[in-house]
SETORSE-49012 format. One record per atom (N, C-alpha, C): residue in one letter; x, y, z. Coordinates in steps of 0.1 Angstrom, whole numbers, padded with zeros to 4 digits, always signed. Layout:
<pts>
AXYZ...
</pts>
This chain:
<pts>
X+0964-0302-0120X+0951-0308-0124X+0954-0321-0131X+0968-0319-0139X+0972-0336-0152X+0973-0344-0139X+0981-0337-0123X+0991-0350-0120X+0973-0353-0110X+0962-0348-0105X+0951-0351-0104X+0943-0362-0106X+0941-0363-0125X+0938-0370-0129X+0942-0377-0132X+0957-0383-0134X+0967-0393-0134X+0964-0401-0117X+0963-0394-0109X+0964-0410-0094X+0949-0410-0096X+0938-0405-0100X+0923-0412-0102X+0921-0421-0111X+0931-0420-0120X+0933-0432-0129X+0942-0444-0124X+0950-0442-0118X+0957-0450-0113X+0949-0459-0102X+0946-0449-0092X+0934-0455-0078X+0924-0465-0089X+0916-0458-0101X+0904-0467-0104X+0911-0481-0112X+0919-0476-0120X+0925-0491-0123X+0927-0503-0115X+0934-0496-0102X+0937-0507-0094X+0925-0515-0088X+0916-0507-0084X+0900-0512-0083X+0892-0520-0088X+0894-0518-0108X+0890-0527-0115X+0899-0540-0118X+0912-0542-0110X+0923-0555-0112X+0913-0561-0104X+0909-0553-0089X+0907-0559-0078X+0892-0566-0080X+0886-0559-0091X+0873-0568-0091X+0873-0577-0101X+0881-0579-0108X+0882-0587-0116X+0887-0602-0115X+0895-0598-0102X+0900-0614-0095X+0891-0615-0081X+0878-0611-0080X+0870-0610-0069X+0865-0623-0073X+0858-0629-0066X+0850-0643-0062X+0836-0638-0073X+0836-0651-0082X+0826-0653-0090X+0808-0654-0083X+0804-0641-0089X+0790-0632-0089X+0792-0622-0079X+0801-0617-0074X+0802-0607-0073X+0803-0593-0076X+0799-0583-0073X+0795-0568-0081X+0806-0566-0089X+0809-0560-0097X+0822-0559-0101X+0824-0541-0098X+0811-0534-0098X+0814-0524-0087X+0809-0518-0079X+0816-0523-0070X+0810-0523-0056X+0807-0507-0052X+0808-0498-0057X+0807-0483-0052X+0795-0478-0065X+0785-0473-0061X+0776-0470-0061X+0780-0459-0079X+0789-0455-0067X+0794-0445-0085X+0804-0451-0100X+0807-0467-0090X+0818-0467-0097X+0812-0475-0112X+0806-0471-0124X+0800-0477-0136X+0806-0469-0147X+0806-0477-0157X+0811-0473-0170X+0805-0462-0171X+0796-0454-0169X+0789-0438-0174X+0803-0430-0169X+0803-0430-0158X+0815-0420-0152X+0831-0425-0151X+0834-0433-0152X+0850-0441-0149X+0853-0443-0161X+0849-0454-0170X+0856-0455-0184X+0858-0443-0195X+0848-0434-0194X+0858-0422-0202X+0872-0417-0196X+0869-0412-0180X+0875-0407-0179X+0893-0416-0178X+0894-0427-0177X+0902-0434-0181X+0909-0435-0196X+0899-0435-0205X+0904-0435-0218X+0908-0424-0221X+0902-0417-0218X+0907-0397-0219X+0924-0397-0215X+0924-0404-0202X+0938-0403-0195X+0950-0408-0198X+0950-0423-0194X+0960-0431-0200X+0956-0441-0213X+0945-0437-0218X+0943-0444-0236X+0941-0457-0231X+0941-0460-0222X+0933-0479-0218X+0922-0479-0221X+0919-0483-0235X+0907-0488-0239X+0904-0503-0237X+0912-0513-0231X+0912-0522-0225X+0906-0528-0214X+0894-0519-0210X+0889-0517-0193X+0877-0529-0197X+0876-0536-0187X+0869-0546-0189X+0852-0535-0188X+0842-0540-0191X+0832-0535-0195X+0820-0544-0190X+0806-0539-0182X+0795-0545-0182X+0783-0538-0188X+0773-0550-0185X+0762-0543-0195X+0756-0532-0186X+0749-0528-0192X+0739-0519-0185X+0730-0518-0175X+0721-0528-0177X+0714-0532-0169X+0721-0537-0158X+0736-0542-0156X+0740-0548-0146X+0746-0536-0133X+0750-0521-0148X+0755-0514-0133X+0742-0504-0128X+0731-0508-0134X+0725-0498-0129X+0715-0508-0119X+0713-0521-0119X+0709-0528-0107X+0720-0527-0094X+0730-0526-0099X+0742-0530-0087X+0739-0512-0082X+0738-0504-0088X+0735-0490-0089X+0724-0490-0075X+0711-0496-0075X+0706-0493-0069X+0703-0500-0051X+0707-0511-0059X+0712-0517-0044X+0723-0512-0032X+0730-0506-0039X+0744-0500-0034X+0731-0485-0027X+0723-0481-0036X+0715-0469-0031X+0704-0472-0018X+0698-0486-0018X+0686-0487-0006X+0700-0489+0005X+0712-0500+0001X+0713-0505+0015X+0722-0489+0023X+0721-0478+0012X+0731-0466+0021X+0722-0460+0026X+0706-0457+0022X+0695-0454+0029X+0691-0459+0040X+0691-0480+0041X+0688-0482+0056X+0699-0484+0064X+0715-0483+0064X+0723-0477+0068X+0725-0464+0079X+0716-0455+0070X+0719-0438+0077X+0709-0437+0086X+0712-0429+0098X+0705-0426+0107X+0691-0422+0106X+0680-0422+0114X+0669-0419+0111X+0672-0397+0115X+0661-0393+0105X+0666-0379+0112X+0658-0377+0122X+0665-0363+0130X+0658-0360+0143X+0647-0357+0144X+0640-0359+0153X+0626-0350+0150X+0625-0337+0150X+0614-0330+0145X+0615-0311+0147X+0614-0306+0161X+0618-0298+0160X+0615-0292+0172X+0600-0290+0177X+0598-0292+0192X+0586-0289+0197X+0584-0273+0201X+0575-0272+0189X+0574-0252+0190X+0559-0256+0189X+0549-0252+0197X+0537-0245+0198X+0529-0235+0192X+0522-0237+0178X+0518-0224+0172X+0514-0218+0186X+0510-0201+0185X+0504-0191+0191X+0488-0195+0185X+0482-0191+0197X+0465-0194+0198X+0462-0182+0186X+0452-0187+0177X+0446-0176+0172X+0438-0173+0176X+0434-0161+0171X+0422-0150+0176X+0407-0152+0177X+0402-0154+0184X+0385-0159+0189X+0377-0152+0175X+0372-0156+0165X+0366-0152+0155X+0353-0159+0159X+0341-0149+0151X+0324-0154+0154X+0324-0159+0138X+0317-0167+0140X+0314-0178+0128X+0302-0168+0123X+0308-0168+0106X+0294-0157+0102X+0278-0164+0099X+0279-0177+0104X+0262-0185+0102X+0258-0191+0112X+0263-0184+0126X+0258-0189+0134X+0259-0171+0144X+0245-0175+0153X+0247-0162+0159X+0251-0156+0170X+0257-0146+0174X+0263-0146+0183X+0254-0142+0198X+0263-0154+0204X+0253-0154+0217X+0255-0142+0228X+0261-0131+0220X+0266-0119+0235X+0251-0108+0227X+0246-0115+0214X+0230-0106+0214X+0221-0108+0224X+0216-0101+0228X+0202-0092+0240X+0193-0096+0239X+0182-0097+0246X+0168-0099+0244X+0161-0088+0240X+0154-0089+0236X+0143-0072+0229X+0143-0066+0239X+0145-0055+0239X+0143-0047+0249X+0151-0047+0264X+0160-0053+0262X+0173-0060+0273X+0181-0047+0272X+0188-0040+0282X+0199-0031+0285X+0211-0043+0279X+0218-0028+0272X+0232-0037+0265X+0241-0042+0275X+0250-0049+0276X+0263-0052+0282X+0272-0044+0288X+0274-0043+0300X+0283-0036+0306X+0301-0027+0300X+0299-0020+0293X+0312-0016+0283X+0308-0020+0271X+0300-0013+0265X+0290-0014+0250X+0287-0028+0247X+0287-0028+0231X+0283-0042+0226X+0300-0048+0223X+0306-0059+0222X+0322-0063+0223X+0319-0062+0206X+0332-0061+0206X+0337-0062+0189X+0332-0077+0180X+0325-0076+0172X+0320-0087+0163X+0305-0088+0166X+0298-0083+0177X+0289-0087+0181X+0274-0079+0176X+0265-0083+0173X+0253-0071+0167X+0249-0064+0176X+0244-0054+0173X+0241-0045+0181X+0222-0050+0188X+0223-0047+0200X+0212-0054+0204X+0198-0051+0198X+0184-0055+0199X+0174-0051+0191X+0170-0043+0197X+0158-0029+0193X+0150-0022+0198X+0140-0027+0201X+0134-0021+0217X+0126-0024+0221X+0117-0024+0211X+0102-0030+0216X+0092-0030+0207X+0081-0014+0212X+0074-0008+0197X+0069+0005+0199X+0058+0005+0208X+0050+0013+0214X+0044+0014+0224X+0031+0014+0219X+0023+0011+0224X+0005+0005+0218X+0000+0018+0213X-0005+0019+0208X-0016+0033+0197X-0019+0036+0209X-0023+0050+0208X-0034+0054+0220X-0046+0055+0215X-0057+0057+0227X-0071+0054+0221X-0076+0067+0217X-0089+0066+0209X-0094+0073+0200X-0098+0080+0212X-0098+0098+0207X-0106+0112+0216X-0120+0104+0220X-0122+0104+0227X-0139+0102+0232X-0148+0087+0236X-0137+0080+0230X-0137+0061+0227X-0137+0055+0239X-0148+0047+0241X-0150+0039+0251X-0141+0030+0256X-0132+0021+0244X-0121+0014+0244X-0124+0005+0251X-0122-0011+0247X-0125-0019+0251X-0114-0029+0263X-0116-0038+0267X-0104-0042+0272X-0090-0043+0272X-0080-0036+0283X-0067-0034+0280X-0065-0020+0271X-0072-0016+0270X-0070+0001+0263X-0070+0002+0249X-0081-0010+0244X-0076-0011+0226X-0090+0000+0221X-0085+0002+0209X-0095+0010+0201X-0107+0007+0199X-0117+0012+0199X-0132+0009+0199X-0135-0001+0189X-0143-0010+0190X-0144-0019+0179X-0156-0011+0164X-0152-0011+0152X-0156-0010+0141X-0173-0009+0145X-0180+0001+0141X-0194+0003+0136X-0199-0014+0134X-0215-0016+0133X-0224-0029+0125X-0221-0027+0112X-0222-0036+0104X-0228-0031+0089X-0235-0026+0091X-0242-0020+0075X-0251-0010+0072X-0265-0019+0075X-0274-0022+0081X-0290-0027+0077X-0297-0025+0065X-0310-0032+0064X-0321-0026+0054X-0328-0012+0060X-0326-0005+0068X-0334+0003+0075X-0334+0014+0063X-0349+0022+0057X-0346+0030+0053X-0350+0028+0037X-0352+0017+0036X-0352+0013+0021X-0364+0017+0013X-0368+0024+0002X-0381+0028-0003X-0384+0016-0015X-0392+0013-0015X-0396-0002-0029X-0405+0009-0037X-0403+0008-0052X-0413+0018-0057X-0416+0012-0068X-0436+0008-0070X-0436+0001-0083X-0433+0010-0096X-0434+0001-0105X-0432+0013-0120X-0446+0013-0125X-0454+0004-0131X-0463+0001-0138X-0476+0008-0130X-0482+0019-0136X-0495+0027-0126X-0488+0032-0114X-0475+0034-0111X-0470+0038-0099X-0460+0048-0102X-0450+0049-0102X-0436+0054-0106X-0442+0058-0129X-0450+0048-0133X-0447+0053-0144X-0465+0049-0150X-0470+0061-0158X-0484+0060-0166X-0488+0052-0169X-0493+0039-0166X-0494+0024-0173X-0514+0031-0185X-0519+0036-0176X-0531+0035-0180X-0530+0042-0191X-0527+0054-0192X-0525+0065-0202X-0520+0062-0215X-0511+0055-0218X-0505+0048-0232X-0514+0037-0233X-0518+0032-0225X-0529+0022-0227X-0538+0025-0236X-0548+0037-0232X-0557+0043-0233X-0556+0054-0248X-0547+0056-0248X-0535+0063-0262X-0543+0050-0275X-0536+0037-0269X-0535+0028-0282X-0551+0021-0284X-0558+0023-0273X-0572+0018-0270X-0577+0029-0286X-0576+0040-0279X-0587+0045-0291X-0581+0047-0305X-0567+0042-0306X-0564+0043-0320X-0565+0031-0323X-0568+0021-0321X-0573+0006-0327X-0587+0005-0328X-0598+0010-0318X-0608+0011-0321X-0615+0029-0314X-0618+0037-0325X-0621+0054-0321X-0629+0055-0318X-0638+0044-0316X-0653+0046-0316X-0658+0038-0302X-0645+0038-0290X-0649+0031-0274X-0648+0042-0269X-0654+0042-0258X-0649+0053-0246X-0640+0045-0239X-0629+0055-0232X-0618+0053-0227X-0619+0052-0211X-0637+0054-0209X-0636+0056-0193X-0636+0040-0187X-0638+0031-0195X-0637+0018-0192X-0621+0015-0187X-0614+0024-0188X-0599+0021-0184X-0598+0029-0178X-0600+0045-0172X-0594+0052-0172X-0600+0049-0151X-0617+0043-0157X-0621+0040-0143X-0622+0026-0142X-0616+0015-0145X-0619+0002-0145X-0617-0006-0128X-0622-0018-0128X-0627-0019-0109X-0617-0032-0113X-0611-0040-0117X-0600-0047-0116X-0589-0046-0118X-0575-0048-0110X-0561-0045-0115X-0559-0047-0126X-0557-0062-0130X-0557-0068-0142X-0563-0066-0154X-0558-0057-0163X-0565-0048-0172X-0574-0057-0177X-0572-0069-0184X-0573-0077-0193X-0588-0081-0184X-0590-0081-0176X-0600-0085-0169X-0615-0075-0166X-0612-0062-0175X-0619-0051-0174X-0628-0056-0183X-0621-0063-0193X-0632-0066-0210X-0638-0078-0213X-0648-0080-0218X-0656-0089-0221X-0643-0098-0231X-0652-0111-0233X-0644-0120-0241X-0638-0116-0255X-0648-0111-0261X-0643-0104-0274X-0635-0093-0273X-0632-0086-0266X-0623-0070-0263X-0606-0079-0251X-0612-0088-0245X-0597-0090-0237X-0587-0094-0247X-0588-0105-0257X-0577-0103-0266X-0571-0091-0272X-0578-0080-0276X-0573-0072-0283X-0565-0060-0271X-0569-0064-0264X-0565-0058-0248X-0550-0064-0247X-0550-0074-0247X-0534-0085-0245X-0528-0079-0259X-0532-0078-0273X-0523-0077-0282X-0515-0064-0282X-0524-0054-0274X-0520-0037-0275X-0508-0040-0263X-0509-0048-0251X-0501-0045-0237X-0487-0056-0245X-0488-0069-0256X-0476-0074-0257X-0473-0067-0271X-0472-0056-0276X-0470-0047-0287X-0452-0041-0286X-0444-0043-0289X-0427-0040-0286X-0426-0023-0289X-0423-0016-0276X-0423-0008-0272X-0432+0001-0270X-0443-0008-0263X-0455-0004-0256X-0450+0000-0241X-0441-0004-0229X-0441-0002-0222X-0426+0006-0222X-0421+0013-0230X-0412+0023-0234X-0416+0038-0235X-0427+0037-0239X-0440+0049-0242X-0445+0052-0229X-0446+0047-0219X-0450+0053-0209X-0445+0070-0203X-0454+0075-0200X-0448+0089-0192X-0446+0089-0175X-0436+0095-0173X-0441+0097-0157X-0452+0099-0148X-0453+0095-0139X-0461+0104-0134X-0461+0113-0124X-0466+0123-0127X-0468+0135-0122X-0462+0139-0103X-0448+0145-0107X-0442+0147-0099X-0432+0135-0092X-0429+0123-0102X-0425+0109-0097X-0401+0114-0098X-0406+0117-0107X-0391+0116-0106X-0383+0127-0098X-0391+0142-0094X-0386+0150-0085X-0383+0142-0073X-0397+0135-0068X-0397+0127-0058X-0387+0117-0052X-0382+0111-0061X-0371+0100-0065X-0358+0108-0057X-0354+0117-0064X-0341+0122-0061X-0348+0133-0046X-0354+0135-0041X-0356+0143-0027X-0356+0129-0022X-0359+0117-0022X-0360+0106-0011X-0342+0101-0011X-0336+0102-0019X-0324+0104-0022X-0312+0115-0018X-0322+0124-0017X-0309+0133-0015X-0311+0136+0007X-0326+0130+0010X-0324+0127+0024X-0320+0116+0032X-0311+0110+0021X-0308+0102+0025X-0312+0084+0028X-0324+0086+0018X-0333+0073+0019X-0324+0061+0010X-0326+0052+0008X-0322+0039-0001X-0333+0038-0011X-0336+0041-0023X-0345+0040-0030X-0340+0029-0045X-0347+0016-0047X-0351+0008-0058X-0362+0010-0063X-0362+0001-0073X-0377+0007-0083X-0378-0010-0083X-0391-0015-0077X-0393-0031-0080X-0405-0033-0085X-0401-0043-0095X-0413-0042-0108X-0412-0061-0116X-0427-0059-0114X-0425-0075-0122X-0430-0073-0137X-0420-0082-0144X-0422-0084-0159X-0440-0087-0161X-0441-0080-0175X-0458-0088-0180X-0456-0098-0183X-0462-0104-0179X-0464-0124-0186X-0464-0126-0203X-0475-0113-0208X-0478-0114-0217X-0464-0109-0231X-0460-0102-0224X-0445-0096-0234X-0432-0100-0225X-0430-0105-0217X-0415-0109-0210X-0407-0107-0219X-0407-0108-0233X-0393-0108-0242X-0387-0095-0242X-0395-0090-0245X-0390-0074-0245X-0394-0063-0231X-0403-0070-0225X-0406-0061-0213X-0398-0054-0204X-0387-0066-0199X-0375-0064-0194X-0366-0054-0191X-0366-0056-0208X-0352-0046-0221X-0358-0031-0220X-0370-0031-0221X-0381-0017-0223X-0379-0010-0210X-0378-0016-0200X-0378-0011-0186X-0364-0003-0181X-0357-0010-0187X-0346-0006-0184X-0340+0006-0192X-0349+0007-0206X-0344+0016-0212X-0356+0028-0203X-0366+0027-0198X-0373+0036-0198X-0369+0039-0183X-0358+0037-0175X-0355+0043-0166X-0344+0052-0170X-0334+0048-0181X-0321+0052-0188X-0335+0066-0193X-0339+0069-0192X-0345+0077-0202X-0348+0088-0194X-0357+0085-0183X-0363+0098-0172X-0355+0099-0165X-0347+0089-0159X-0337+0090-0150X-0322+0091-0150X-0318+0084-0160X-0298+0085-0165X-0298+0072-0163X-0282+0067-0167X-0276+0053-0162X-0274+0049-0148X-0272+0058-0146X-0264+0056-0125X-0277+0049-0120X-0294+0054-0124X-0301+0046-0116X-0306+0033-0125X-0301+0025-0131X-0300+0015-0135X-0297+0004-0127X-0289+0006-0119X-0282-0006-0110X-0293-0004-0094X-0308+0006-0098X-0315+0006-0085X-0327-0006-0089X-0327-0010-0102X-0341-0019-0110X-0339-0033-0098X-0351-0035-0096X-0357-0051-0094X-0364-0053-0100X-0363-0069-0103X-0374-0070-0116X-0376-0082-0110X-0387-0083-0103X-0391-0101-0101X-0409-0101-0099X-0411-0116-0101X-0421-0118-0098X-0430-0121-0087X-0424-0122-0074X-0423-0119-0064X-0418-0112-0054X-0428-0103-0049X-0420-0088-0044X-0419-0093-0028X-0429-0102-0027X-0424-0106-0013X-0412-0112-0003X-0403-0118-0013X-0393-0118-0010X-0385-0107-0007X-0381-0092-0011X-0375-0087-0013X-0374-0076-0003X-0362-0078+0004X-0360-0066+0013X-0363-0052+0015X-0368-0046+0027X-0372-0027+0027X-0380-0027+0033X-0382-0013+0037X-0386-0008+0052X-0402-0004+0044X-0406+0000+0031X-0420+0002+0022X-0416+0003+0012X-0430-0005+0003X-0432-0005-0006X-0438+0005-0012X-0441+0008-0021X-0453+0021-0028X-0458+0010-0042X-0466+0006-0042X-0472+0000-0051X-0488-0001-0057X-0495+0003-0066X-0508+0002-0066X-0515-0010-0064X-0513-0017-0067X-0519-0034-0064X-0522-0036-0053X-0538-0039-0053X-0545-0040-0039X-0537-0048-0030X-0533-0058-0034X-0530-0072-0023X-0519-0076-0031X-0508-0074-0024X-0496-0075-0032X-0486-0089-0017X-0491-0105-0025X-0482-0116-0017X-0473-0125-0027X-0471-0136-0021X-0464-0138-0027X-0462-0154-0019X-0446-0157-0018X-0443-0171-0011X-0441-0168+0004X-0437-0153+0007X-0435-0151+0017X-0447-0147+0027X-0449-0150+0038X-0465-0143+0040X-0466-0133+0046X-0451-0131+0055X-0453-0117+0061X-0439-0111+0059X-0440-0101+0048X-0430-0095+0041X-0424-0083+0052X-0411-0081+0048X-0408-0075+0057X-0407-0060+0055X-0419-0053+0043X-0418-0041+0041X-0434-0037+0047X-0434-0024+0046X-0450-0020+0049X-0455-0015+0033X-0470-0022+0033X-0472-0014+0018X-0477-0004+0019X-0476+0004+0011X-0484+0019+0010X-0487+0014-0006X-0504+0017-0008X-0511+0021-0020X-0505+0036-0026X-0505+0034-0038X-0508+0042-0047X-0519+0046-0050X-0527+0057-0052X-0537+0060-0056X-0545+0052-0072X-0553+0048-0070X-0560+0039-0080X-0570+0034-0082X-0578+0037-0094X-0595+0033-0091X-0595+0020-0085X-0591+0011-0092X-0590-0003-0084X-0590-0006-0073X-0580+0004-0064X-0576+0001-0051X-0584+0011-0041X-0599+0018-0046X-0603+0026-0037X-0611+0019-0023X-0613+0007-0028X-0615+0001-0016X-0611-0004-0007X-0598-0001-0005X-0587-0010+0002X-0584+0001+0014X-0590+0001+0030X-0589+0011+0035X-0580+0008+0049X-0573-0008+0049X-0568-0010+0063X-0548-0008+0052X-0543+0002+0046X-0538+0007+0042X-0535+0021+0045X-0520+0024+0044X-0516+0037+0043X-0515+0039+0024X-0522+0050+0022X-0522+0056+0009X-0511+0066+0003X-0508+0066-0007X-0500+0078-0010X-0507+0084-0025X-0513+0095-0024X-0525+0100-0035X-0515+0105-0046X-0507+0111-0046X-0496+0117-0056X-0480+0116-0050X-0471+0123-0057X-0458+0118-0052X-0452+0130-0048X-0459+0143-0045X-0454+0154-0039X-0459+0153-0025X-0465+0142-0019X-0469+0145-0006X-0462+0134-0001X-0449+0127-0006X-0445+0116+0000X-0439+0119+0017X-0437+0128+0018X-0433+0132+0028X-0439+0131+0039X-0451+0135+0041X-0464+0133+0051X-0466+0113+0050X-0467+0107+0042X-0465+0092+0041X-0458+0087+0044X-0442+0085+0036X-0435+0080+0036X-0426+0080+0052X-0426+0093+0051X-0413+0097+0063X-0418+0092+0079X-0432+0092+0083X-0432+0086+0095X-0434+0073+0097X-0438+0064+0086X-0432+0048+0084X-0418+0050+0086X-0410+0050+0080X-0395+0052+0081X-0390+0057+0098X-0395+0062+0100X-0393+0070+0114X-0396+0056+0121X-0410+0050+0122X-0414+0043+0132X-0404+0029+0132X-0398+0025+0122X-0389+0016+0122X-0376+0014+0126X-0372+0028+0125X-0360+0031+0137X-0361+0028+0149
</pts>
C-alpha cells in the first residue's frame, strides 16, 4: 500500500513539472480530477512537498468543468430501448356513457345472455287495464269515460219569513203588547204581503218600529210540521236551501237573527244551506216554496217553479201550484221534481 502511494506521488509530481513548463494560459490541470482538493494532500501526506505549486479555486473548478462538458460531447450517444410493444388492454365500458349492447324495451336479449359489463336489458312495458265488468269502453278498449257532474236537478228553494218560519204570529204577539186594545185579525187576515201596508198612516210606523226591534225575527216559531219536512226532503234525497231576503227595515241584525234562528230549530250543519239575497230570481233550483204572490226580480224567467205557500194575501193567486201545510209536501212537491227529470 506505502510502495502504492509512493509512484502516485511520484507519477503526479511529474505531471505538475509538466504543467508548469506548459505554454503560458494553459490549464495547469488538464485532467478533470487532477485539482488541489484531491492531489495536494495526498502529496504532502507522502513525500512532505509542501512546495507544490497551487491555484485558486475558482480556476480548478472552471478548468473542472470544462474538462466535464467536452467528456460528455465526446461519448457516444446511448442506444435506443428496445422496441417492445405493451400488450393491448382489456376493452373496459366507460361508466358515463352507455353501453350500446343495451336492448330496446321489450327486445329479446342477445344471443348467449347479456356480455359482461353490459345492463341488463329493460322490461317490456305492462299490459293496458282491462275494462270495467259491463262498460261500454270507448275506443281502443279504454275504460268508460267518468259520469257528468252533478246538475241543479232536484233542488228545493224554501222561504223562511210566513213560510218555513211564523212571521205573523210574533208579529201579532208584539202588536197587542204595544197596543191591548187592537184586534189582531187585521194581521192575522190582512189582503197585502207587505205588512206595513195593512195600516193606515198613523199605525204603519209603529208597524216598522215592532218588525226593526233586535231580536224580533229570532222569536219566530216554526211552522207547523216545517222542520219534519226539511229532513224527509233530505233524507229522499232532495237538495234542500232555505232562500230568504233581509228586511230593509232591520238589515243590521236581520241577517245575524237568521242565522241564529236556523242554529236553533235546525243545528249547525244546516247553516251552510242559508241564501240570503234580495233577489231570488237569480238563484238556481228545480222549486221554490215561498208565500209572496209574485215573486221577480232581474231575471224574468227564473229557472225554478213557484209553489205558494198558503196565505191570506195570496188566496187569490190561482194560476199556481199551492202547498197548504208542510205535511202534504209530498203530493206537491214530488211531481214537479219528477216532471223535470
Amino acid at each position: 500500500m506505502v510502495a502504492f502511494a509512493s509512484a502516485v506521488a511520484v507519477t503526479t509530481t511529474a505531471t505538475f513539472r509538466r504543467v508548469a513548463t506548459a505554454a503560458p494560459g494553459a490549464s495547469r490541470y488538464p485532467h478533470p480530477f487532477a485539482s488541489s482538493f484531491c492531489i495536494r494532500p495526498l502529496l504532502a501526506g507522502q513525500q512532505g512537498n509542501s512546495a507544490l505549486p497551487s491555484a485558486p479555486h475558482s480556476a480548478c473548478r472552471s478548468s473542472t468543468a470544462a474538462a466535464a462538458r467536452s467528456a460528455r460531447s465526446a461519448a457516444p450517444p446511448p442506444p435506443p430501448p428496445p422496441n417492445k410493444t405493451p400488450p393491448p388492454l382489456p376493452q373496459q365500458t366507460r361508466p358515463h356513457t352507455l353501453n350500446k349492447s343495451i336492448t330496446k324495451r321489450g327486445a329479446p336479449p342477445p344471443p348467449g345472455g347479456t356480455p359482461a359489463g353490459a345492463r341488463s336489458p329493460l322490461p317490456p312495458p305492462p299490459p293496458p287495464a282491462p275494462r270495467a265488468a259491463g262498460g261500454g269502453g270507448g275506443r281502443g278498449g279504454r275504460a268508460p269515460a267518468p259520469p257528468p257532474p252533478p246538475t241543479m236537478k232536484n233542488v228545493i228553494l224554501i222561504d223562511m219569513d210566513n213560510t218555513l218560519a211564523n212571521f205573523d204570529k210574533e208579529f201579532a204577539k208584539r202588536w197587542v203588547a204595544a197596543r191591548p186594545d187592537d184586534e189582531t185579525t187585521m194581521i192575522t187576515e190582512r189582503k197585502h204581503f207587505e205588512l206595513e201596508e195593512n195600516f193606515d198612516a198613523e199605525l204603519a210606523p209603529v208597524a216598522v218600529k215592532i218588525m226593526s226591534t233586535a231580536g224580533f225575527f229570532i222569536d219566530f216559531e216554526p211552522a207547523p210540521g216545517a222542520v219534519t219536512a226539511v229532513q224527509e226532503m233530505l233524507e229522499a234525497g232532495y237538495t234542500v236551501f232555505f232562500c230568504t231576503a233581509p228586511h230593509p227595515f232591520q238589515y243590521e241584525t236581520c241577517v245575524a237573527e237568521k242565522y241564529a234562528w236556523v242554529r236553533k230549530h235546525f243545528g249547525d250543519d244546516y247553516l251552510a244551506r242559508i241564501i240570503i239575497t234580495r233577489d231570488k230570481s237569480v238563484v238556481k233550483g228545480t222549486v221554490l216554496i215561498d208565500d209572496k204572490p209574485l215573486v221577480k226580480g232581474a231575471c224574468p224567467n227564473p229557472e225554478w217553479t213557484h209553489v205558494l205557500f198558503q196565505a191570506s194575501y195570496n188566496k187569490e193567486v190561482t194560476d199556481k201550484p199551492r202547498l197548504t201545510q208542510f205535511s202534504e209536501w209530498r203530493n206537491v212537491i214530488v211531481p214537479l221534481l219528477e216532471k223535470e227529470e
